[in-house]
PyMOL Python script that loads the backbone (N, CA, C, O; Angstrom):
from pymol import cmd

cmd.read_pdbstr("""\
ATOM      1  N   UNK A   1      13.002 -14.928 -13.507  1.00  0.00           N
ATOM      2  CA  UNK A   1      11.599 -14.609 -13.403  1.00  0.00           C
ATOM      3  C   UNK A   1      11.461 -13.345 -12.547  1.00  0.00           C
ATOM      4  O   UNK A   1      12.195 -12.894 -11.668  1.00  0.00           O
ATOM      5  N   UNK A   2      10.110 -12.833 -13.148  1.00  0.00           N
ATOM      6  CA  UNK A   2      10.278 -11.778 -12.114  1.00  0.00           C
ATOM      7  C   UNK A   2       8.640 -11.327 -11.554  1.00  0.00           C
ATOM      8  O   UNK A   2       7.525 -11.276 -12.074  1.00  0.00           O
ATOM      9  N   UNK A   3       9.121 -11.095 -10.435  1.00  0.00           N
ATOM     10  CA  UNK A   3       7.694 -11.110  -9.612  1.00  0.00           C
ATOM     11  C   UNK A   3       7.073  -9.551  -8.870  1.00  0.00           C
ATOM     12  O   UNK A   3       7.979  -8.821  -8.466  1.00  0.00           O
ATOM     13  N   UNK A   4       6.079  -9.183  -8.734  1.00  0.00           N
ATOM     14  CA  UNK A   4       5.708  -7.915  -8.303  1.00  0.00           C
ATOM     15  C   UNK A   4       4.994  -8.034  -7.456  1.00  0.00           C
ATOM     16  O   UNK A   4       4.042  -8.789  -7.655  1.00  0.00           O
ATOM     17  N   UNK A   5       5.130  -7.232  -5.882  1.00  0.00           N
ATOM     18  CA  UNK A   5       4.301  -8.015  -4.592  1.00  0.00           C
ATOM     19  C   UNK A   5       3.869  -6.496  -4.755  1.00  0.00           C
ATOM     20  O   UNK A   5       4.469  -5.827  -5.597  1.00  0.00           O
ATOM     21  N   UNK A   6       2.541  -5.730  -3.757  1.00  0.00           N
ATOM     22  CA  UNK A   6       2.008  -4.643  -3.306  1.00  0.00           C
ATOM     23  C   UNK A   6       1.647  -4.657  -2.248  1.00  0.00           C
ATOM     24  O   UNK A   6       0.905  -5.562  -1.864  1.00  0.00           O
ATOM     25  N   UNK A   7       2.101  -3.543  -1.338  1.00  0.00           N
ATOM     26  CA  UNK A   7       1.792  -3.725   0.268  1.00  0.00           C
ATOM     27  C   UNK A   7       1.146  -1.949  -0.096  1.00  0.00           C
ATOM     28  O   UNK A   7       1.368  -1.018  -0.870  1.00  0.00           O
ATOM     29  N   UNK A   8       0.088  -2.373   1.252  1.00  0.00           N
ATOM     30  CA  UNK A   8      -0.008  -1.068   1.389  1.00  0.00           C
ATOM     31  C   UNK A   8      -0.109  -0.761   2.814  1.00  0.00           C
ATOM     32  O   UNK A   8       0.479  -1.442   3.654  1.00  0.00           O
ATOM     33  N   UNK A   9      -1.041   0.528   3.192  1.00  0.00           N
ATOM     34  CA  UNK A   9      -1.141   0.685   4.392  1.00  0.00           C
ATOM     35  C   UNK A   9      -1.875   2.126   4.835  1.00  0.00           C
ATOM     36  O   UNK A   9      -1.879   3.162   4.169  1.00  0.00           O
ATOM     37  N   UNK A  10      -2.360   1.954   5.861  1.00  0.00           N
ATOM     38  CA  UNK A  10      -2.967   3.426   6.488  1.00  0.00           C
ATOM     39  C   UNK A  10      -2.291   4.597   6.608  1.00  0.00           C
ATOM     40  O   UNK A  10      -2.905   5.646   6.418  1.00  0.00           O
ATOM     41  N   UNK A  11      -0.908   4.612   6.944  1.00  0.00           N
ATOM     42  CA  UNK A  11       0.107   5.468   7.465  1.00  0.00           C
ATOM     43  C   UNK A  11       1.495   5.006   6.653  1.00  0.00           C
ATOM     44  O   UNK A  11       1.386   3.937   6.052  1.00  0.00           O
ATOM     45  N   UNK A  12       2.668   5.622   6.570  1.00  0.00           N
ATOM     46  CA  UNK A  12       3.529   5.442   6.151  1.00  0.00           C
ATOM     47  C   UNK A  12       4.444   4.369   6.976  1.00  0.00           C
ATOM     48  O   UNK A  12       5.395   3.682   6.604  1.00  0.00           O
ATOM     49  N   UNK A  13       3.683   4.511   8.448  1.00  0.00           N
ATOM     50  CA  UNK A  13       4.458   3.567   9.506  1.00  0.00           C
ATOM     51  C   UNK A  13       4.139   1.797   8.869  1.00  0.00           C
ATOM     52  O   UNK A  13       4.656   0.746   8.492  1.00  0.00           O
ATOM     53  N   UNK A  14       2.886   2.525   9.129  1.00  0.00           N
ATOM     54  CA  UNK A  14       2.191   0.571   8.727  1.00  0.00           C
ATOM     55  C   UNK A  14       2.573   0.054   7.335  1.00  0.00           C
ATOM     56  O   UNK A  14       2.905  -1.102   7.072  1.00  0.00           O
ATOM     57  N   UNK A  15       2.472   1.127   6.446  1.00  0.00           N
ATOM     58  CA  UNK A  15       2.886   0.239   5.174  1.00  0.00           C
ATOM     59  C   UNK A  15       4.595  -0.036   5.403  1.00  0.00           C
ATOM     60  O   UNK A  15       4.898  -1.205   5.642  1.00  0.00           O
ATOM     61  N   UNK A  16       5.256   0.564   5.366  1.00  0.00           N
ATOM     62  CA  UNK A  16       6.548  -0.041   6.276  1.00  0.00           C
ATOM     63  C   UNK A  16       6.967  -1.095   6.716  1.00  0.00           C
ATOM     64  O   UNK A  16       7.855  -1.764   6.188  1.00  0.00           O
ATOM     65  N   UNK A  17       6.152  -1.467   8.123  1.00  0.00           N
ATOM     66  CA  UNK A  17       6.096  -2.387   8.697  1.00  0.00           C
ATOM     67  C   UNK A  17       5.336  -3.383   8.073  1.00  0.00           C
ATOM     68  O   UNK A  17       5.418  -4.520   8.538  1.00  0.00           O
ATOM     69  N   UNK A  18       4.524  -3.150   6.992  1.00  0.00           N
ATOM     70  CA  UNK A  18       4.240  -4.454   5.989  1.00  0.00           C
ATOM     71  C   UNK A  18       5.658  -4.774   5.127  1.00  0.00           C
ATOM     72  O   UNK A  18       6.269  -5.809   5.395  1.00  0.00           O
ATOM     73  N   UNK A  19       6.002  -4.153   4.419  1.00  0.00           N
ATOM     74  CA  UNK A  19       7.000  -4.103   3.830  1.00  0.00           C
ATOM     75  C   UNK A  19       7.919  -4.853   4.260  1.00  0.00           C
ATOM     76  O   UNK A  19       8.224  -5.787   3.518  1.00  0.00           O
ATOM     77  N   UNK A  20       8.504  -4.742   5.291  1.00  0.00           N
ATOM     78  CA  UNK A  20       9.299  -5.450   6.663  1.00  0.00           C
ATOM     79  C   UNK A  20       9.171  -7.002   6.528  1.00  0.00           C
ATOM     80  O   UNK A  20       9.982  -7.805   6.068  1.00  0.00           O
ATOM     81  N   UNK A  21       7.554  -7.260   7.214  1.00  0.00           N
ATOM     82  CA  UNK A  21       7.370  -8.508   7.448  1.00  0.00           C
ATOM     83  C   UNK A  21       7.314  -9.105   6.248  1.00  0.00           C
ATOM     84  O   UNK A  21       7.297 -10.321   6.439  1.00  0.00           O
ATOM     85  N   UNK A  22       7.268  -8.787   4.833  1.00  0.00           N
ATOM     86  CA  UNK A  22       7.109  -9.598   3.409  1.00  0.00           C
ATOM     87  C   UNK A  22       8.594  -9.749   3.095  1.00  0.00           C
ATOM     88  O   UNK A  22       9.010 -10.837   2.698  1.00  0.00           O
ATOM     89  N   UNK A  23       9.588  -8.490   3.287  1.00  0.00           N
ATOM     90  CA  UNK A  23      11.079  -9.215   2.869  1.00  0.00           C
ATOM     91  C   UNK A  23      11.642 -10.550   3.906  1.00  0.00           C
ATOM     92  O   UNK A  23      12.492 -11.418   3.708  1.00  0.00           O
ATOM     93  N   UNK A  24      10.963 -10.331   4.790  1.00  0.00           N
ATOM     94  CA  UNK A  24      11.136 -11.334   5.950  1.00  0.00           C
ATOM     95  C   UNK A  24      10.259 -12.714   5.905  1.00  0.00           C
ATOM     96  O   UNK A  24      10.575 -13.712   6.552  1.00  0.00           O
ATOM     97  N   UNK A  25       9.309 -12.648   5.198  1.00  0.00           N
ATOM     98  CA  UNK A  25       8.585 -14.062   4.914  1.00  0.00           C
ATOM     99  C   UNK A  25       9.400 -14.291   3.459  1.00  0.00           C
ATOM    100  O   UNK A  25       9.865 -15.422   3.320  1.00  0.00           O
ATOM    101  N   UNK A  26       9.584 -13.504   2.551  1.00  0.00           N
ATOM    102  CA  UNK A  26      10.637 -14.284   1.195  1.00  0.00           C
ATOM    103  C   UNK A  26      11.876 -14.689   1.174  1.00  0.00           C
ATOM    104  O   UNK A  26      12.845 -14.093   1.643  1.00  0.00           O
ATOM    105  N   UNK A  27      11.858 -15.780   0.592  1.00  0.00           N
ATOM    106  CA  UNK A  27      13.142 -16.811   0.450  1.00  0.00           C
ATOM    107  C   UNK A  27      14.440 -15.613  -0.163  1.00  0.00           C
ATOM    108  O   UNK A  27      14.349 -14.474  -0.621  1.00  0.00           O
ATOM    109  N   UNK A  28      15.679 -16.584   0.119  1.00  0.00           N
ATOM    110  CA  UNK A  28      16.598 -15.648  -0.658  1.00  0.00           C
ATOM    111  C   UNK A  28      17.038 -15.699  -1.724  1.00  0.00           C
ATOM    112  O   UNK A  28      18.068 -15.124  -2.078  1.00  0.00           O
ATOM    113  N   UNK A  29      15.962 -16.765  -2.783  1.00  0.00           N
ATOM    114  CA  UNK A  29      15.750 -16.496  -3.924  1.00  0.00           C
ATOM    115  C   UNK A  29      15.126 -15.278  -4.318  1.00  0.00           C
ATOM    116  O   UNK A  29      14.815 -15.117  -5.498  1.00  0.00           O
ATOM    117  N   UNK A  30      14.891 -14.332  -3.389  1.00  0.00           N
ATOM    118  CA  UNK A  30      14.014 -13.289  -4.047  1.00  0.00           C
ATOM    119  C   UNK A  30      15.262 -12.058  -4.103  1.00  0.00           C
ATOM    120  O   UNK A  30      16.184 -12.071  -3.288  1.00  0.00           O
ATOM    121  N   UNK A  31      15.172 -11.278  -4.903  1.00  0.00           N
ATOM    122  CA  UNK A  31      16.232 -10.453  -4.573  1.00  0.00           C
ATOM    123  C   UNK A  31      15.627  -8.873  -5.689  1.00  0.00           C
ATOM    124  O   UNK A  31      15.417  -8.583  -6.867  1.00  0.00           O
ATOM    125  N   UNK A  32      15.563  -8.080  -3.885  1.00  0.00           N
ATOM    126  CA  UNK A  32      14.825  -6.812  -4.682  1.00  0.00           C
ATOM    127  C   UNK A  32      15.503  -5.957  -5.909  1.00  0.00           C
ATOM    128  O   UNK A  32      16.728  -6.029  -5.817  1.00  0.00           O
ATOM    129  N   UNK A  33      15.177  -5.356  -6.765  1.00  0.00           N
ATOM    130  CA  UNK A  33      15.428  -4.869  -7.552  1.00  0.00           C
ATOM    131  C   UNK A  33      14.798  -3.704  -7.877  1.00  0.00           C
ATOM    132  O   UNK A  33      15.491  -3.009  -8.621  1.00  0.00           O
ATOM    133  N   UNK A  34      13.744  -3.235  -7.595  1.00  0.00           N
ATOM    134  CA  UNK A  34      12.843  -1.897  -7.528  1.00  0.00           C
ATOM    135  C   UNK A  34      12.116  -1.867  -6.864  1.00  0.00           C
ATOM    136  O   UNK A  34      11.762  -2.889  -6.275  1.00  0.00           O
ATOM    137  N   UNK A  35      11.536  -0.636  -6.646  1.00  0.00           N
ATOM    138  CA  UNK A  35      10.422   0.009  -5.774  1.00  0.00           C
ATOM    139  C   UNK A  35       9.735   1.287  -6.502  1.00  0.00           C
ATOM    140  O   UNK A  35      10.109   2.030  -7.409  1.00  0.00           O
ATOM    141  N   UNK A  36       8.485   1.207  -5.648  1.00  0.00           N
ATOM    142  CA  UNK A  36       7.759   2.615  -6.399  1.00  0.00           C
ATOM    143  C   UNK A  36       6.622   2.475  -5.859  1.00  0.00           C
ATOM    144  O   UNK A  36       5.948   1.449  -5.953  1.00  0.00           O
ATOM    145  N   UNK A  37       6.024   4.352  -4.719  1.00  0.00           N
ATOM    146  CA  UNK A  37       5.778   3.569  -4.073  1.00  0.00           C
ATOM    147  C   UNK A  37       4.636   5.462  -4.456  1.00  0.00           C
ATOM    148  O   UNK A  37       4.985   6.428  -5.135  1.00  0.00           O
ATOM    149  N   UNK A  38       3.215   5.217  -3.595  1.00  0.00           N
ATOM    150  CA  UNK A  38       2.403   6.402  -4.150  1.00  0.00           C
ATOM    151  C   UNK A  38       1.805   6.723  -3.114  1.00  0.00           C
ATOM    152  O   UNK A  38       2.197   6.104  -2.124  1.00  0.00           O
ATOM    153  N   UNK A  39       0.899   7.544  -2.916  1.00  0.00           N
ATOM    154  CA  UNK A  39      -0.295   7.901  -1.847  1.00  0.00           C
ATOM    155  C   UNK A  39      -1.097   8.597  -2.556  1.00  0.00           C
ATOM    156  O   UNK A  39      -0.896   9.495  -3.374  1.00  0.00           O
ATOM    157  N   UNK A  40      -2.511   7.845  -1.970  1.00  0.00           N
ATOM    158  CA  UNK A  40      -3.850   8.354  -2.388  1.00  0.00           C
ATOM    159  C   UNK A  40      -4.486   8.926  -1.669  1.00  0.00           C
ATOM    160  O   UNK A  40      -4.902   8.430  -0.623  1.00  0.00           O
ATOM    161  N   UNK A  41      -4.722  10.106  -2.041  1.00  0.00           N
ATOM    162  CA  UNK A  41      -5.322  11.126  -0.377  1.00  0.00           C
ATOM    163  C   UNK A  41      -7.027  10.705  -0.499  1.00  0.00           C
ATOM    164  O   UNK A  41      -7.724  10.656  -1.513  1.00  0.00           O
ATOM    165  N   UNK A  42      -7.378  10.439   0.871  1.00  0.00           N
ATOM    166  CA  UNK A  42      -8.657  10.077   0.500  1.00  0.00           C
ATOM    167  C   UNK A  42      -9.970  10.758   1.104  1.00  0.00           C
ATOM    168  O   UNK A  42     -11.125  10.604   0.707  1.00  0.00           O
ATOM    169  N   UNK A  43      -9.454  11.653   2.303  1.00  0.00           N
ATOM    170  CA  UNK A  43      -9.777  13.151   2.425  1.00  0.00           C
ATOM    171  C   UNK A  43      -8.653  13.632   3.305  1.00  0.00           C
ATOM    172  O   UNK A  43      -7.597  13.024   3.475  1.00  0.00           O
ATOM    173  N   UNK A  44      -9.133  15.296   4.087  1.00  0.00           N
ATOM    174  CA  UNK A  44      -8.357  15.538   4.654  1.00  0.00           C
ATOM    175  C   UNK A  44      -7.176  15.399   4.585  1.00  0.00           C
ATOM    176  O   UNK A  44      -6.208  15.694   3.884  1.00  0.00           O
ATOM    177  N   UNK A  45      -7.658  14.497   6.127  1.00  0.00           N
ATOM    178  CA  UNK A  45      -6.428  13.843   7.439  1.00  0.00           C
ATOM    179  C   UNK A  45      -6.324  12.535   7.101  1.00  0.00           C
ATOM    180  O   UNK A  45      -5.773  11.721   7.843  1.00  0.00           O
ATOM    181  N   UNK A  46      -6.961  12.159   5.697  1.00  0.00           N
ATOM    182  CA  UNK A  46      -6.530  10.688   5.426  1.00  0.00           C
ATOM    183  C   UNK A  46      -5.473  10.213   4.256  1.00  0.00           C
ATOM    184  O   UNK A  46      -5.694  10.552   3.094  1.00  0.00           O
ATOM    185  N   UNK A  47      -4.494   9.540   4.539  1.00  0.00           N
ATOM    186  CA  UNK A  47      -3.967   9.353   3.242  1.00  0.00           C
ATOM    187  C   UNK A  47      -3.546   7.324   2.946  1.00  0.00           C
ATOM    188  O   UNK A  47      -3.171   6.548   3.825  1.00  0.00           O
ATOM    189  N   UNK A  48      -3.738   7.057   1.756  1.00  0.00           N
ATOM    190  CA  UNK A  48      -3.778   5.508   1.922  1.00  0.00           C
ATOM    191  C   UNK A  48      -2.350   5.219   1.114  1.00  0.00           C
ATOM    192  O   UNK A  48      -2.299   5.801   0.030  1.00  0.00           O
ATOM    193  N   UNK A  49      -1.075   4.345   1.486  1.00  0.00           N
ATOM    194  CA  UNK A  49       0.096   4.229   1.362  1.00  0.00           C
ATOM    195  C   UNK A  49       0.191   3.309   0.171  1.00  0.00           C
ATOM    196  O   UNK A  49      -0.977   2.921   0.148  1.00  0.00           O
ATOM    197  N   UNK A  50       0.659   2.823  -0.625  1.00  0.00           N
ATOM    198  CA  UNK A  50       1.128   1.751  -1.662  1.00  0.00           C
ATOM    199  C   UNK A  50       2.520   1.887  -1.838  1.00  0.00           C
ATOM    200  O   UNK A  50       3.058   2.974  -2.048  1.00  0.00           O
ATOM    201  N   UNK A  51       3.194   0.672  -1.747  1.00  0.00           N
ATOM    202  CA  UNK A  51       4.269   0.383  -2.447  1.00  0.00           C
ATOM    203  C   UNK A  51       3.979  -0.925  -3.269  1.00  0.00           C
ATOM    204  O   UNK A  51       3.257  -1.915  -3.156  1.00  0.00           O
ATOM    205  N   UNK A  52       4.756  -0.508  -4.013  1.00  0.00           N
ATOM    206  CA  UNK A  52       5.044  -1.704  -4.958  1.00  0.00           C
ATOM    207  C   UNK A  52       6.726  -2.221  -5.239  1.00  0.00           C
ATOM    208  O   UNK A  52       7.755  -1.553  -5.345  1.00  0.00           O
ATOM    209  N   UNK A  53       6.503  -3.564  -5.298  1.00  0.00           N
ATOM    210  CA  UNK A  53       8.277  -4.041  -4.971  1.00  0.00           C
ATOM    211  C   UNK A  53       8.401  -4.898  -6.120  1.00  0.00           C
ATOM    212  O   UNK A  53       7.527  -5.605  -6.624  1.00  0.00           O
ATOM    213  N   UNK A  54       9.325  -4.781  -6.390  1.00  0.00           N
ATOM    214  CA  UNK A  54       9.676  -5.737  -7.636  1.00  0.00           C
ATOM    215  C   UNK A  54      10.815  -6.757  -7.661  1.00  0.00           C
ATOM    216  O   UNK A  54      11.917  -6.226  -7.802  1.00  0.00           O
ATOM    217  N   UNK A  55      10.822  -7.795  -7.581  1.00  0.00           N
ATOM    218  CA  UNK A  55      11.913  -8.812  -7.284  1.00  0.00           C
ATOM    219  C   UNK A  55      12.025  -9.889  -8.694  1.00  0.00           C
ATOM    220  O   UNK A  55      11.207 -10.335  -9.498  1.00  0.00           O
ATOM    221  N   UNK A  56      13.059  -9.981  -8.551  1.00  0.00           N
ATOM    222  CA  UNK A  56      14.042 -10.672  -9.382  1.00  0.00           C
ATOM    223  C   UNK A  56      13.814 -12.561  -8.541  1.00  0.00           C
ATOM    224  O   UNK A  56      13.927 -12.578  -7.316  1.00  0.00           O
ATOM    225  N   UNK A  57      13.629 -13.442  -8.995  1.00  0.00           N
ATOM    226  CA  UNK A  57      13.638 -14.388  -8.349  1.00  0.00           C
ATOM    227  C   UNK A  57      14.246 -15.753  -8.897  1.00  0.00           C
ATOM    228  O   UNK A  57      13.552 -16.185  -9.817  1.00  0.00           O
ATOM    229  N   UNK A  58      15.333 -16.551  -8.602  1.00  0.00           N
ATOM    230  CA  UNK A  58      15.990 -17.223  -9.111  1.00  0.00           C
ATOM    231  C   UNK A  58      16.936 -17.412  -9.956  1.00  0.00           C
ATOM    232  O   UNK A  58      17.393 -16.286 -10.154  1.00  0.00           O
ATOM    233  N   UNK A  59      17.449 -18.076 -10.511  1.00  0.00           N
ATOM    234  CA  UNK A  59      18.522 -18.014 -11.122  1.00  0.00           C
ATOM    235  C   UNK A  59      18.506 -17.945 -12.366  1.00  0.00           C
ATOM    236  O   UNK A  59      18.056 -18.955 -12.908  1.00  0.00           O
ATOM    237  N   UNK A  60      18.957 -16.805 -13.296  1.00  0.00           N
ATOM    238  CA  UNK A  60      19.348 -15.993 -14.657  1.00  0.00           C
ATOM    239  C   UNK A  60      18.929 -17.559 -15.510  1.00  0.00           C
ATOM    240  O   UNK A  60      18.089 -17.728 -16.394  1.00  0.00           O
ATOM    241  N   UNK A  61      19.689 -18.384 -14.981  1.00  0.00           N
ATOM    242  CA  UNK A  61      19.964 -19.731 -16.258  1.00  0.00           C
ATOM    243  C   UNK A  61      18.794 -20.628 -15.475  1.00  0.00           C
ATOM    244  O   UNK A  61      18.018 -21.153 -16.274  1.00  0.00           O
ATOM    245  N   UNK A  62      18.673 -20.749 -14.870  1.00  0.00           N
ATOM    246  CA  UNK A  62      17.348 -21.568 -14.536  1.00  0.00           C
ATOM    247  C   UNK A  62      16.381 -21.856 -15.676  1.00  0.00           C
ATOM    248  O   UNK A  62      15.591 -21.064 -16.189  1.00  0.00           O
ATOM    249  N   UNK A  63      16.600 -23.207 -15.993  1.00  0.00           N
ATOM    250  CA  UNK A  63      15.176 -23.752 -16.626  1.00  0.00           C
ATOM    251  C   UNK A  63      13.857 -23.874 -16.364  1.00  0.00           C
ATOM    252  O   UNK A  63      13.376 -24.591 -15.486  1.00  0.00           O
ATOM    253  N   UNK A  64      13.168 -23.064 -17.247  1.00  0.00           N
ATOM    254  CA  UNK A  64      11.558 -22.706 -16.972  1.00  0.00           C
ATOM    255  C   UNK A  64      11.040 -24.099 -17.428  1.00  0.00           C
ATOM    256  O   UNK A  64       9.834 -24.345 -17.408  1.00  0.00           O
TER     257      UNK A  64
END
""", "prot")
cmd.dss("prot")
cmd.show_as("cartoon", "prot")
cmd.util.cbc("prot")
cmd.orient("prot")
């Protein structure tokens, strides 16, 4: 199965440190497999962070 989480954030620090604490709250059934990640400038001196993570979760033969 496969699952797609989105963190974002104010700064590149904070979305980060979201990032962080979500591989750290998922089991080790989860197992990353991609990323892709954007910024939306929203003026200026502002810019708003997204990643997107993509995990693989459980086992290939696992019955759904």
């Amino acid at each position: 199965m496969i699952k797609t989480k989105i963190v974002h954030g104010n700064s590149i620090e904070q979305m980060f440190e979201r990032v962080e604490q979500l591989d750290e709250s998922l089991g080790v059934d989860y197992e990353l497999i991609d990323t892709e990640t954007d910024f939306v400038k929203i003026s200026d001196d502002e810019v708003f962070c997204i990643e997107a993570l993509v995990y693989k979760v459980g086992d290939d033969n696992e019955n759904l």
